[in-house]
C-alpha positions as CSV (number, residue, x, y, z in Angstrom):
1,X,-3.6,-11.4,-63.3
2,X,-5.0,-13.9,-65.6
3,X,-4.1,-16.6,-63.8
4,X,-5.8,-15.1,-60.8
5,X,-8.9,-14.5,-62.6
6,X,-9.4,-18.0,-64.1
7,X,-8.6,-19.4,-61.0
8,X,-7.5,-22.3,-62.3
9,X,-4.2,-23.5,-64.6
10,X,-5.0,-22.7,-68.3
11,X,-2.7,-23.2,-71.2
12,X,-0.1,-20.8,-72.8
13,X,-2.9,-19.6,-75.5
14,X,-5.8,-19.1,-73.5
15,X,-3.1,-16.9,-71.1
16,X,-1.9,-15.2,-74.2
17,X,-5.8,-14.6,-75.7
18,X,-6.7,-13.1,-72.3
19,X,-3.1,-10.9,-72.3
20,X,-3.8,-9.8,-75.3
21,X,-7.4,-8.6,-74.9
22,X,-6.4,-6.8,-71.4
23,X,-3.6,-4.9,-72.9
24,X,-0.8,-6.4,-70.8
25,X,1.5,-7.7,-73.7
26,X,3.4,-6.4,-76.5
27,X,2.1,-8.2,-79.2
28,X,4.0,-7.2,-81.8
29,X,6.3,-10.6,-82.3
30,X,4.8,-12.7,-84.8
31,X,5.0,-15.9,-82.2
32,X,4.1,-14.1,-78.9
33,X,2.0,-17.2,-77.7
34,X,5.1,-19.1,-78.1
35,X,7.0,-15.8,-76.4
36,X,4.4,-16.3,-73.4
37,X,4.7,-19.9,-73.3
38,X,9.0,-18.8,-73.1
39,X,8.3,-16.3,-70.2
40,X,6.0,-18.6,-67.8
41,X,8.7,-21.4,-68.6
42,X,12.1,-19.2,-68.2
43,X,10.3,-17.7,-64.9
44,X,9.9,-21.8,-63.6
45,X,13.8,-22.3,-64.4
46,X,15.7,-19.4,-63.3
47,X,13.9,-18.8,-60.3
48,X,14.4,-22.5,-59.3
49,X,18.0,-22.0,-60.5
50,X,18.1,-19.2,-57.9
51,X,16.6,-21.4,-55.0
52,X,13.2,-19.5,-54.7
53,X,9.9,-20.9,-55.6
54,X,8.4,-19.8,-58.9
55,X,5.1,-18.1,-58.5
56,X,3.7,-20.3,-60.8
57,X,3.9,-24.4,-62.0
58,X,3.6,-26.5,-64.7
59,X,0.6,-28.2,-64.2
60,X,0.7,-30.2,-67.7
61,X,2.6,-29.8,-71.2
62,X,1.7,-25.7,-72.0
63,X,-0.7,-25.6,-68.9
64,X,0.3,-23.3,-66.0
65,X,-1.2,-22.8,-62.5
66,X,-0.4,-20.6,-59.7
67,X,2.1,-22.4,-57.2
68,X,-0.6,-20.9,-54.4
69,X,-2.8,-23.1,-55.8
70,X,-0.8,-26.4,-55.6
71,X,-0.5,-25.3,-51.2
């Protein structure tokens, strides 16, 4: 959803600042940027593993982008 919003790739923070405001992430780990950042790049890697296209890319170092977007 934030993603979709910003319409363009932001980094992990600015995703987790946004998630945080809106409500849509338990925030009670003490690194849950980093736990963001984790999520985004575990979702890349096991959904490659599995042979499907991740819904979103790595557009730089802690930036992500929807893979629409990249189309």
């Amino acid at each position: 959803m934030v993603l979709e919003d910003a319409g363009q790739p932001l980094h992990y923070t600015v995703i987790a600042e946004a998630i945080k405001k809106q409500g849509l992430y338990d925030t009670s780990s003490n690194n849950w940027y980093k736990a963001v950042n984790s999520d985004l790049s575990k979702n890349i890697r096991v959904m490659e593993a599995n042979g499907e296209e991740p819904w979103v890319y790595r557009a730089s170092p802690g930036v992500y982008g929807l893979r629409k977007w990249k189309k």
